[in-house]
Biopython code that builds the backbone (N, CA, C, O; Angstrom):
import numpy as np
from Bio.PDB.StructureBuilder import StructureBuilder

atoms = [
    (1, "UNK", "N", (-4.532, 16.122, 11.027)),
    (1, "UNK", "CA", (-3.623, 15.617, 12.014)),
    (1, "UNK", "C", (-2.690, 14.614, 11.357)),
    (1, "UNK", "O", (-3.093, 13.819, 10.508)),
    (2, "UNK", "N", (-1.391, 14.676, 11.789)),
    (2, "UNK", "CA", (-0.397, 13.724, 11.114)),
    (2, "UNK", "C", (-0.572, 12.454, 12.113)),
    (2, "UNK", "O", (-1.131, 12.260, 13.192)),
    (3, "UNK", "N", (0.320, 11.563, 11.043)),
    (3, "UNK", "CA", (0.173, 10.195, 12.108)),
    (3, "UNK", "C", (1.586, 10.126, 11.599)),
    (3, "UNK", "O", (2.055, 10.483, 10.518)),
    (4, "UNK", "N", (2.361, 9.363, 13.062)),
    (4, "UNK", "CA", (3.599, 9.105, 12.783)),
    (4, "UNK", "C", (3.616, 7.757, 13.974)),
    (4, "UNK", "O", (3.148, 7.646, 15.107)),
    (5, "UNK", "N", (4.574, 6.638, 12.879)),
    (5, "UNK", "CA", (4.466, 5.519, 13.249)),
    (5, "UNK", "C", (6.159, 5.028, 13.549)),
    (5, "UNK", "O", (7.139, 5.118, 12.808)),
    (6, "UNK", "N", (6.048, 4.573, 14.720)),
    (6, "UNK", "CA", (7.881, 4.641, 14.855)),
    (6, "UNK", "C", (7.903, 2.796, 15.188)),
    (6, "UNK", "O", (7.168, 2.340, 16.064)),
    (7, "UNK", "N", (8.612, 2.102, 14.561)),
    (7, "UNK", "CA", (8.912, 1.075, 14.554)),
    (7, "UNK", "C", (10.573, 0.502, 14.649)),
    (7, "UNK", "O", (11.282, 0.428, 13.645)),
    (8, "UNK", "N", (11.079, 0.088, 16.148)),
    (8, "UNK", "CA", (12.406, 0.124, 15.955)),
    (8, "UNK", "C", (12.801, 1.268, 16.022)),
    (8, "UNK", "O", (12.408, 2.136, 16.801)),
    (9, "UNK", "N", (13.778, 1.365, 15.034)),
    (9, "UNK", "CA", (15.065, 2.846, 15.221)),
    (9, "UNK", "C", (13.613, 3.397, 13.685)),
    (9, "UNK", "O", (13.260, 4.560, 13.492)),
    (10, "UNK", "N", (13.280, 2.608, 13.171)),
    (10, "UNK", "CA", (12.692, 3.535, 11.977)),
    (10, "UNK", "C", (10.872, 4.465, 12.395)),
    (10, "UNK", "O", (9.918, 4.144, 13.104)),
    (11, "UNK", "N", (11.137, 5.524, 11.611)),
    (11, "UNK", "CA", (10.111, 5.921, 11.956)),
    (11, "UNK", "C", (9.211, 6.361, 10.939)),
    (11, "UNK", "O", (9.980, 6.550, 9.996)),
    (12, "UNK", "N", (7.936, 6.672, 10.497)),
    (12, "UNK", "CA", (7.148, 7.250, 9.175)),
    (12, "UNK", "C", (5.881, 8.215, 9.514)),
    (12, "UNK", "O", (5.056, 8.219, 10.428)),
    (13, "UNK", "N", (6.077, 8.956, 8.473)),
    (13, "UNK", "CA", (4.860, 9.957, 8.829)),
    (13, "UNK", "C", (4.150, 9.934, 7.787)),
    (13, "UNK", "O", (4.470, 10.551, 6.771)),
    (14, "UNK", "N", (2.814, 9.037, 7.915)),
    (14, "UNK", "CA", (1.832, 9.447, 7.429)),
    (14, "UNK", "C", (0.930, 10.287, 6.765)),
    (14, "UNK", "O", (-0.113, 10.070, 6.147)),
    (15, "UNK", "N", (1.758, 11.596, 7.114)),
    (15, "UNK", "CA", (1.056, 12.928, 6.779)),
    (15, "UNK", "C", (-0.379, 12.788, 7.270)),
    (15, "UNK", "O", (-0.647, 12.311, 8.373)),
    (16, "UNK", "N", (-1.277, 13.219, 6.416)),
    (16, "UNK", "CA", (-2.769, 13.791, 6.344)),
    (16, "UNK", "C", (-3.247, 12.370, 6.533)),
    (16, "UNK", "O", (-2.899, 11.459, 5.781)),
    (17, "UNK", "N", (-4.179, 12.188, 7.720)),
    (17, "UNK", "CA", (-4.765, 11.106, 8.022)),
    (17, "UNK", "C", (-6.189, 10.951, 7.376)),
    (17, "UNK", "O", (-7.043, 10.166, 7.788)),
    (18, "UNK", "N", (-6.313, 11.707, 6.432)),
    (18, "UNK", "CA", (-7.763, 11.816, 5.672)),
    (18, "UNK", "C", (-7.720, 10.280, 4.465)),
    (18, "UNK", "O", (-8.593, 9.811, 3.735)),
    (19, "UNK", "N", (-6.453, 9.919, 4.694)),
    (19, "UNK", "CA", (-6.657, 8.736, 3.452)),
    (19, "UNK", "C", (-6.763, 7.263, 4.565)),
    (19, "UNK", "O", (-7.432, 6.272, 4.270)),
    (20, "UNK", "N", (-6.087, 7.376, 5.647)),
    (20, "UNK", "CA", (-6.365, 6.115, 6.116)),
    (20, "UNK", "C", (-7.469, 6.077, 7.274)),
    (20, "UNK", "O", (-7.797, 7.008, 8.009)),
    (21, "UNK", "N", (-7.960, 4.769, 7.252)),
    (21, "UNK", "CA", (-9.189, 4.016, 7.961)),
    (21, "UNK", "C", (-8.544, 4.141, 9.211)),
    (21, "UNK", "O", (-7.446, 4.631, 9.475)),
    (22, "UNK", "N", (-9.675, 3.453, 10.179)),
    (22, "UNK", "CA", (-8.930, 2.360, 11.422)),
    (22, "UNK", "C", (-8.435, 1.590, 11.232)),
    (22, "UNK", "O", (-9.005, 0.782, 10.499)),
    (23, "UNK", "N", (-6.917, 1.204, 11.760)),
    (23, "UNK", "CA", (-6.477, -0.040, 11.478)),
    (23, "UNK", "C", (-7.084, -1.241, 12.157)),
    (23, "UNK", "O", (-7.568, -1.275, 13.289)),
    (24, "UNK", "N", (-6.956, -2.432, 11.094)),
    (24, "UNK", "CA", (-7.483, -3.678, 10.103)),
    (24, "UNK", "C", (-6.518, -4.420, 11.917)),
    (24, "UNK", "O", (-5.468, -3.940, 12.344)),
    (25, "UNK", "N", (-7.169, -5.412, 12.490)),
    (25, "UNK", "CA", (-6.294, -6.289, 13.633)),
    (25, "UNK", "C", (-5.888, -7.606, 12.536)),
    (25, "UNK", "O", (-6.522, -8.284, 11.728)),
    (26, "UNK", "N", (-4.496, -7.542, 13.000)),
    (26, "UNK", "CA", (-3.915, -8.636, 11.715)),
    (26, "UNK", "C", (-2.422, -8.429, 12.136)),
    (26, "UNK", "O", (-1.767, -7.547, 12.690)),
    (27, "UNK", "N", (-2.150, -9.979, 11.475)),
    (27, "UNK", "CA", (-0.952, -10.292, 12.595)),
    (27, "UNK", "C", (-0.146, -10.060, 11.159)),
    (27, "UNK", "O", (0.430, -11.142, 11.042)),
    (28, "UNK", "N", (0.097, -9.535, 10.396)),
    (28, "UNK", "CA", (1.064, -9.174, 9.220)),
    (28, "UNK", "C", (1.690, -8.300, 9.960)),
    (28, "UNK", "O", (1.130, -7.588, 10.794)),
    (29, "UNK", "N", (3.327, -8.294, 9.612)),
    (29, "UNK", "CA", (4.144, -7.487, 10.379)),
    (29, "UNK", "C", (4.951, -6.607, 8.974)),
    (29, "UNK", "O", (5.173, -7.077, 7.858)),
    (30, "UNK", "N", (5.252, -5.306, 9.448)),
    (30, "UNK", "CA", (5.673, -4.338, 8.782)),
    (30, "UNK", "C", (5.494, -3.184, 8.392)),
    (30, "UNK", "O", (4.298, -2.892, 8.385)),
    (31, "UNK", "N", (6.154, -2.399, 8.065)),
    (31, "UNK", "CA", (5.495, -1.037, 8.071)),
    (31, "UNK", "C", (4.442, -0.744, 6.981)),
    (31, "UNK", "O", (3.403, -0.098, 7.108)),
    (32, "UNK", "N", (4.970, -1.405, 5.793)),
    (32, "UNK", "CA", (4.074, -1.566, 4.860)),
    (32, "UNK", "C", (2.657, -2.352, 5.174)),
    (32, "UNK", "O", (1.598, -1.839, 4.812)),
    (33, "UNK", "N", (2.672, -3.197, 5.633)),
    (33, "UNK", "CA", (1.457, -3.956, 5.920)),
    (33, "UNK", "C", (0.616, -3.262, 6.870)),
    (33, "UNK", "O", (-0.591, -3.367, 6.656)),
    (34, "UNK", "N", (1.081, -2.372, 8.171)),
    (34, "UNK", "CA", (0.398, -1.060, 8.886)),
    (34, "UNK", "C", (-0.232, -0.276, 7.860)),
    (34, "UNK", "O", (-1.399, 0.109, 7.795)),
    (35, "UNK", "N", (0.947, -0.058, 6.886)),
    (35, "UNK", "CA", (0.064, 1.435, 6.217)),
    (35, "UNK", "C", (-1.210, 0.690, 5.567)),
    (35, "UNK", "O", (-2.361, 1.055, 5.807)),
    (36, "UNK", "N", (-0.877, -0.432, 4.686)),
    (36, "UNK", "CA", (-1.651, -1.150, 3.282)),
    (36, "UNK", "C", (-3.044, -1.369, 4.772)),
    (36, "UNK", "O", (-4.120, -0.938, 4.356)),
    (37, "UNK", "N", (-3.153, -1.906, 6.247)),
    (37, "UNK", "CA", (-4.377, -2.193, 6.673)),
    (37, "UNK", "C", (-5.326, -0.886, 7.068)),
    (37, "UNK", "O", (-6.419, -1.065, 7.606)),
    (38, "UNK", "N", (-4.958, 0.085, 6.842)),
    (38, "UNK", "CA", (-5.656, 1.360, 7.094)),
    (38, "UNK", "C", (-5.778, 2.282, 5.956)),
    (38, "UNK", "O", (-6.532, 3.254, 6.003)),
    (39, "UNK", "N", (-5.009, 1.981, 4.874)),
    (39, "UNK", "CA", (-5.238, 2.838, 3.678)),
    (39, "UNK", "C", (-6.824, 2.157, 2.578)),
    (39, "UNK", "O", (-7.149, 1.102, 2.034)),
    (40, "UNK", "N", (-7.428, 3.650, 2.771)),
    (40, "UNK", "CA", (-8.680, 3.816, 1.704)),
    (40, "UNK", "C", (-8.373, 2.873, 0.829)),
    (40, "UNK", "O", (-7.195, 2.698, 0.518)),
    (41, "UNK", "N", (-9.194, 2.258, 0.392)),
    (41, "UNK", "CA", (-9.370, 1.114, -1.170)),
    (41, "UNK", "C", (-9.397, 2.898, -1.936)),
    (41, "UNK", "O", (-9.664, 3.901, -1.273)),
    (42, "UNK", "N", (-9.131, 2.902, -3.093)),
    (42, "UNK", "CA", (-9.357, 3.853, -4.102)),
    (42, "UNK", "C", (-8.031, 4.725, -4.321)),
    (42, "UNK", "O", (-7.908, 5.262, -5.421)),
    (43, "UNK", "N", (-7.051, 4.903, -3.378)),
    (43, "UNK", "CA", (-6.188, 5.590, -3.298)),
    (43, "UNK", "C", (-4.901, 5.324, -3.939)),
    (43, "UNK", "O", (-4.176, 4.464, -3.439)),
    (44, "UNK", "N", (-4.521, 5.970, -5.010)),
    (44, "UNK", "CA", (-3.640, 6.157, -5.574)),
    (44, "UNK", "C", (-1.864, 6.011, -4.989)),
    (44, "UNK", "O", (-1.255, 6.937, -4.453)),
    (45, "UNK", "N", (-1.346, 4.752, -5.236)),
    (45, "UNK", "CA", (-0.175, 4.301, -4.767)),
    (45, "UNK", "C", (0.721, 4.123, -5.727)),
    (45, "UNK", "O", (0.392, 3.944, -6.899)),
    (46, "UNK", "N", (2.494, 4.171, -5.129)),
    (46, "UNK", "CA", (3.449, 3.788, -6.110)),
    (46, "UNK", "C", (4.207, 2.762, -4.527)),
    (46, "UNK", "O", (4.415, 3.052, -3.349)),
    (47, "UNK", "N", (4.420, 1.430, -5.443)),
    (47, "UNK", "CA", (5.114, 0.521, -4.367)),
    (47, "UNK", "C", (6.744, 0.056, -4.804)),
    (47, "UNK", "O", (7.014, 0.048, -6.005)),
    (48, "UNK", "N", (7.505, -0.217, -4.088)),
    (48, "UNK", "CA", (8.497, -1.290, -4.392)),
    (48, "UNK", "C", (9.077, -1.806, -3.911)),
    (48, "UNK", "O", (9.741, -1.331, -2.989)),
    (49, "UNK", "N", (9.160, -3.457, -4.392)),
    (49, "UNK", "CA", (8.576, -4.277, -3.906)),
    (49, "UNK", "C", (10.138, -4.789, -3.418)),
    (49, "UNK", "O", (11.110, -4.241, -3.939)),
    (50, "UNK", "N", (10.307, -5.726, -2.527)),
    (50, "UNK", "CA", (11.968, -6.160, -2.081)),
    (50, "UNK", "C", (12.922, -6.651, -3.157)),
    (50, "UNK", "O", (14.140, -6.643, -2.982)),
    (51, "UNK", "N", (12.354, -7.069, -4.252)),
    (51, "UNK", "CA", (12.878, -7.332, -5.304)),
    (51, "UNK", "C", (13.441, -6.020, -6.390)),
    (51, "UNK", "O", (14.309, -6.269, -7.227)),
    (52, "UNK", "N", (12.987, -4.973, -6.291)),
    (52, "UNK", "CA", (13.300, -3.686, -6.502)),
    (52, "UNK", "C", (12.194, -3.619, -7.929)),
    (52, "UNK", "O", (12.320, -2.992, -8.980)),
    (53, "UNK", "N", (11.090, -4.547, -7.452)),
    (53, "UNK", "CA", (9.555, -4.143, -8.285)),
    (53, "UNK", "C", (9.268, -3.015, -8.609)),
    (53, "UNK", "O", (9.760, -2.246, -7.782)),
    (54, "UNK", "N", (8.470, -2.234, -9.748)),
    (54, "UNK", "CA", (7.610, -1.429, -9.540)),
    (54, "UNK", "C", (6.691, -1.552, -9.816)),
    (54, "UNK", "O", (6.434, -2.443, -10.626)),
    (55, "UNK", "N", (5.672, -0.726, -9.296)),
    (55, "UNK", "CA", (4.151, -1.127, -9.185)),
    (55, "UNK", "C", (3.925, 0.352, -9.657)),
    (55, "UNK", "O", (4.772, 1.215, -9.426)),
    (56, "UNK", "N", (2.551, 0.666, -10.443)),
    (56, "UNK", "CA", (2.364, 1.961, -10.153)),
    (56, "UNK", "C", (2.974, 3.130, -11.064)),
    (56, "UNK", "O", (4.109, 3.285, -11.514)),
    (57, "UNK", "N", (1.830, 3.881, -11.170)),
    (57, "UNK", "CA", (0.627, 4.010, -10.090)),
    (57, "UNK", "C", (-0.180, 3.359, -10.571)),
    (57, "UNK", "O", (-0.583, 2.878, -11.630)),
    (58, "UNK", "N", (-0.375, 3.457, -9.354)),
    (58, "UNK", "CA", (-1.909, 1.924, -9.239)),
    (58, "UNK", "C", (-2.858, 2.186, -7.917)),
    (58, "UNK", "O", (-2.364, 2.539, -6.846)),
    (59, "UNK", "N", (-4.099, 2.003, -8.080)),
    (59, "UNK", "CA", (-5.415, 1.763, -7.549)),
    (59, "UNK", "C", (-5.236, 0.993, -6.731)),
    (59, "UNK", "O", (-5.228, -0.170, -7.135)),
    (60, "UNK", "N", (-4.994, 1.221, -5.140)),
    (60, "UNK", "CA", (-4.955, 0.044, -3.951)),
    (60, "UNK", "C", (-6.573, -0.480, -4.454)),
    (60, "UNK", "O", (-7.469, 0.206, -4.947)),
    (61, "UNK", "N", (-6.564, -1.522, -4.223)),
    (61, "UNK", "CA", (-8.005, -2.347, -4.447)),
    (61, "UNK", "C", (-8.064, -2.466, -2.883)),
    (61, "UNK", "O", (-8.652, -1.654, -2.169)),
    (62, "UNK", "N", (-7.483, -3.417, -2.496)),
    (62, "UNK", "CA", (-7.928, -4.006, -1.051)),
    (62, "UNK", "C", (-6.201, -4.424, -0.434)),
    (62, "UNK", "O", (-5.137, -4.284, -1.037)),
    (63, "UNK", "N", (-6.483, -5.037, 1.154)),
    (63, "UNK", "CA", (-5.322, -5.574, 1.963)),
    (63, "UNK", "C", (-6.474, -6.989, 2.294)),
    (63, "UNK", "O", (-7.701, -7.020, 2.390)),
    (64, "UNK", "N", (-5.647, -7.830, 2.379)),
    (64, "UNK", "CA", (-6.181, -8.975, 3.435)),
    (64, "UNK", "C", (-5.473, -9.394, 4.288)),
    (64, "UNK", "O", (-4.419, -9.987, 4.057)),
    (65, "UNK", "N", (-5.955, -9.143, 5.484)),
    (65, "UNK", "CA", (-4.955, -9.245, 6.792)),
    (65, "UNK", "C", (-4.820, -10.708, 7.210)),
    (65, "UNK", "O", (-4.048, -10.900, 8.150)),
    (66, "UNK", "N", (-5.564, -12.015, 6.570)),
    (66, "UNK", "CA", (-5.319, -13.610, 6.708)),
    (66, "UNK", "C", (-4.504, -13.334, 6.231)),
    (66, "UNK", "O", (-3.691, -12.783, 6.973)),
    (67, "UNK", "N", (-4.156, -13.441, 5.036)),
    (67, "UNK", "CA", (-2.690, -13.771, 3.649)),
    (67, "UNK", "C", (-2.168, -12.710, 3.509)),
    (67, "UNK", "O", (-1.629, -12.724, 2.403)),
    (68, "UNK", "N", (-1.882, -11.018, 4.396)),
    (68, "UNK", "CA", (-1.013, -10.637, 3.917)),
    (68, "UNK", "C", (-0.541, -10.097, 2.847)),
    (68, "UNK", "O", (0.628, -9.961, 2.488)),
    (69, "UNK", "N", (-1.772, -9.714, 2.223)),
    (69, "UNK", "CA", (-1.649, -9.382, 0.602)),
    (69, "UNK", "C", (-2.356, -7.958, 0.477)),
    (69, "UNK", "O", (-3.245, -7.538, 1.217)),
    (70, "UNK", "N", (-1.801, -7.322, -0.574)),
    (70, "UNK", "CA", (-2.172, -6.022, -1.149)),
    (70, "UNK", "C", (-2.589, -6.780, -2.670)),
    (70, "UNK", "O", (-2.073, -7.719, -3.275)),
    (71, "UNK", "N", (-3.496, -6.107, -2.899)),
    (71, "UNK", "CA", (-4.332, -6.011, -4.400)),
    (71, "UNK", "C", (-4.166, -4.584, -5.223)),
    (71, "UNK", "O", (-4.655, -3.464, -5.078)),
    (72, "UNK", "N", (-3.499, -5.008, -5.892)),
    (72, "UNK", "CA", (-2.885, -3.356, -6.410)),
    (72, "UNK", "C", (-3.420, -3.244, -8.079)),
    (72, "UNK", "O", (-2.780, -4.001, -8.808)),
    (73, "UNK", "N", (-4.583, -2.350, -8.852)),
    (73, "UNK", "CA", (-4.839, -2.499, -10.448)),
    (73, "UNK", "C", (-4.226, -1.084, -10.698)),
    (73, "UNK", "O", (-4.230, 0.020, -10.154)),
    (74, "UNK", "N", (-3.585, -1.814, -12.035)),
    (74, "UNK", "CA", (-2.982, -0.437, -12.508)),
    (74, "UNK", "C", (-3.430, -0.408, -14.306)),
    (74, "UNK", "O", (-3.217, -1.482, -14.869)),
    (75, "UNK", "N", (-3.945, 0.584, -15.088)),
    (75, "UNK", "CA", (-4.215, 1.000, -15.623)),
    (75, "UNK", "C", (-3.403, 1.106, -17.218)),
    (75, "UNK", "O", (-2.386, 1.702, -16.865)),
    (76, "UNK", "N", (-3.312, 0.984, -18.073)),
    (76, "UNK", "CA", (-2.407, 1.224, -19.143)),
    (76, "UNK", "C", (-3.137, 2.459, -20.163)),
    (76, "UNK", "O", (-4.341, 2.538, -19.920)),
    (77, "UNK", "N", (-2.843, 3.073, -20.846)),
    (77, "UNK", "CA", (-3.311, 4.189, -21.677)),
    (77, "UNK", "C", (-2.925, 3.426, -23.095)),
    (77, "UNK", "O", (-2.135, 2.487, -23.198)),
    (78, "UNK", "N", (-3.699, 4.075, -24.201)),
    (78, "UNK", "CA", (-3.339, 3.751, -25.085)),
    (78, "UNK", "C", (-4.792, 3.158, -25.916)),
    (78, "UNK", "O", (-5.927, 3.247, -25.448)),
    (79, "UNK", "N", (-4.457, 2.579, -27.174)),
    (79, "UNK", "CA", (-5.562, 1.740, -27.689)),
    (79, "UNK", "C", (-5.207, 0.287, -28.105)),
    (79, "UNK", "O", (-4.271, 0.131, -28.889)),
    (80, "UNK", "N", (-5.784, -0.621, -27.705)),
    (80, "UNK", "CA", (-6.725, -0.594, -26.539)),
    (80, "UNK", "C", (-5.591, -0.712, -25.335)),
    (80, "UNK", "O", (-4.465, -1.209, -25.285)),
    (81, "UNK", "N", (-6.544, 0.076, -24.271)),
    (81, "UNK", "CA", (-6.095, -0.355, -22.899)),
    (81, "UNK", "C", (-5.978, -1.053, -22.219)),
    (81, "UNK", "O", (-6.674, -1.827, -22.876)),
    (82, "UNK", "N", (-5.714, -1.638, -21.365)),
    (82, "UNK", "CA", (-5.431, -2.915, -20.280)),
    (82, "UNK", "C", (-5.343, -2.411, -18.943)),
    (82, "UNK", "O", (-4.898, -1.360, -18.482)),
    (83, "UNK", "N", (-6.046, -3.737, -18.274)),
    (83, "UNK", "CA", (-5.740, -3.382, -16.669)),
    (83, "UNK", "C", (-5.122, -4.607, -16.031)),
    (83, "UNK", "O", (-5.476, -5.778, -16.167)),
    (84, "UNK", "N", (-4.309, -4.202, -15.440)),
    (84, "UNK", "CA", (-2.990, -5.139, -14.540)),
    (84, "UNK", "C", (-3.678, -5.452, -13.040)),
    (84, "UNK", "O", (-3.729, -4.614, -12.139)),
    (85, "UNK", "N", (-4.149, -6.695, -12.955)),
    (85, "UNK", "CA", (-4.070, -6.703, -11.072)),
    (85, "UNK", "C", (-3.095, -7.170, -10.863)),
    (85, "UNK", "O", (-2.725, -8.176, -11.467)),
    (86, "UNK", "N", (-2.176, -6.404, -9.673)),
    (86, "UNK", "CA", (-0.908, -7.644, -8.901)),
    (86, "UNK", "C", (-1.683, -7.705, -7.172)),
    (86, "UNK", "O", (-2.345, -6.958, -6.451)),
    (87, "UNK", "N", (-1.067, -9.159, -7.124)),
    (87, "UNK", "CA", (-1.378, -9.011, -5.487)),
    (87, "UNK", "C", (-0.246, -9.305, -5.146)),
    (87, "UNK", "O", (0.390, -10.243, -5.625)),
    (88, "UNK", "N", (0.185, -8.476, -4.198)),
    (88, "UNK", "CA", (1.972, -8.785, -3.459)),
    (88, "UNK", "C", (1.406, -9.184, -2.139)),
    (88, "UNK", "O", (0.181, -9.151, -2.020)),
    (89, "UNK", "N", (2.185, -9.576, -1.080)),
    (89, "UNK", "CA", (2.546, -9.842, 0.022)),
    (89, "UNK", "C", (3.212, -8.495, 0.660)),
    (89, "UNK", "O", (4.363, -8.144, 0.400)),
    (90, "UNK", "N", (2.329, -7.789, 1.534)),
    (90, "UNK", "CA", (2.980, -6.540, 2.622)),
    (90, "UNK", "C", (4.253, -7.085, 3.002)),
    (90, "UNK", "O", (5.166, -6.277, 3.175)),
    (91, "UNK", "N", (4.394, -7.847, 3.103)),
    (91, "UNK", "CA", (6.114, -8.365, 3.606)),
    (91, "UNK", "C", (7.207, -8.370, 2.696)),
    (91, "UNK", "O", (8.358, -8.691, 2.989)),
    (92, "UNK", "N", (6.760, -7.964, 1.466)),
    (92, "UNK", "CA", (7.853, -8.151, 0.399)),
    (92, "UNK", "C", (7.525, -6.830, -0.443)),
    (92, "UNK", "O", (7.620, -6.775, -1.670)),
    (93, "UNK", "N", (7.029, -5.513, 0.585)),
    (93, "UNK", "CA", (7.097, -4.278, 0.091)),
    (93, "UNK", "C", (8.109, -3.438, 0.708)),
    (93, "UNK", "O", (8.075, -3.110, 1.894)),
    (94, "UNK", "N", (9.133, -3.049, -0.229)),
    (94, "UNK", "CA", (10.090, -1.467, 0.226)),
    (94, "UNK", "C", (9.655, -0.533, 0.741)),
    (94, "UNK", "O", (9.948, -0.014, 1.818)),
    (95, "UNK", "N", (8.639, -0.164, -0.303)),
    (95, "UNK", "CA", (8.245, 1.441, -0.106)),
    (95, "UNK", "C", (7.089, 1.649, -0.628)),
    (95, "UNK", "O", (6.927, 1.088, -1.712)),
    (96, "UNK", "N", (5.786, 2.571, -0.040)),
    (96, "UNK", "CA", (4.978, 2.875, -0.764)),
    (96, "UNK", "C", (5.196, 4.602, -0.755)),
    (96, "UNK", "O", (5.803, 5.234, 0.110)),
    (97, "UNK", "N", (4.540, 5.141, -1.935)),
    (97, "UNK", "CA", (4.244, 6.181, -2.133)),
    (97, "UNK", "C", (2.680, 6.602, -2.272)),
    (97, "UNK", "O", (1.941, 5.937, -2.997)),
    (98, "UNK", "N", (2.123, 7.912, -1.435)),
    (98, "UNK", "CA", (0.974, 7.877, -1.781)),
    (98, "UNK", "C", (0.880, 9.417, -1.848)),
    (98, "UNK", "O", (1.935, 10.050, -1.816)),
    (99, "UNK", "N", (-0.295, 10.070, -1.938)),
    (99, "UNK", "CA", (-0.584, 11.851, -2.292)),
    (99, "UNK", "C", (-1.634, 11.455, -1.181)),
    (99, "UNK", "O", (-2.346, 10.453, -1.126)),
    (100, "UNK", "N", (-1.536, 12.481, -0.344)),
    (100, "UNK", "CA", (-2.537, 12.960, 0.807)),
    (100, "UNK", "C", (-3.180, 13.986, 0.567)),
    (100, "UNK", "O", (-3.974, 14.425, 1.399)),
]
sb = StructureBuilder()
sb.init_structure("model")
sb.init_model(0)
sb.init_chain("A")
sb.init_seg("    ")
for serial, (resi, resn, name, xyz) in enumerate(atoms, 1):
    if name == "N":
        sb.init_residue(resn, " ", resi, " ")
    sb.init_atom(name, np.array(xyz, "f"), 0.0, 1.0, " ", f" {name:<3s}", serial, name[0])
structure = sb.get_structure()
């Protein structure tokens, strides 16, 4: 089943509801911060951020609906490898991308 979320004149479709939870009650406002409180920890994201950031791909870790924050680890290849945590603020995300 699709989920489609209409906010204002804007609207988003979710696609395949197999990646997100129940949504998280939390007073963070935005479309991004909707998707980030119901999306699976484990799931493979590309974000960007109002600053015209990129994130990703990267491992959603977690949302925290007090502060508003996404926990995003992303991975480097190579020898040796490295792992990146960022935590952004849902309010200062463009766009996410995800695979359903």
């Amino acid at each position: 089943m699709a989920l489609e979320v209409s906010l204002g004149n804007a609207s988003v479709n979710l696609g395949n509801s197999s990646l997100l939870n129940p949504p998280i009650l939390s007073s963070c406002q935005g479309t991004a911060c909707f998707i980030f409180s119901r999306l699976i920890p484990g799931t493979t994201v590309t974000v960007i951020g109002d600053s015209s950031s990129f994130y990703g791909p990267a491992t959603f870790v977690s949302f925290d609906p007090q502060n508003c924050t996404v926990t995003l680890r992303e991975t480097t290849g190579g020898t040796p490898g490295s792992t990146t945590t960022t935590v952004i603020s849902c309010t200062k995300i463009e766009s996410v991308s995800f695979t359903s």
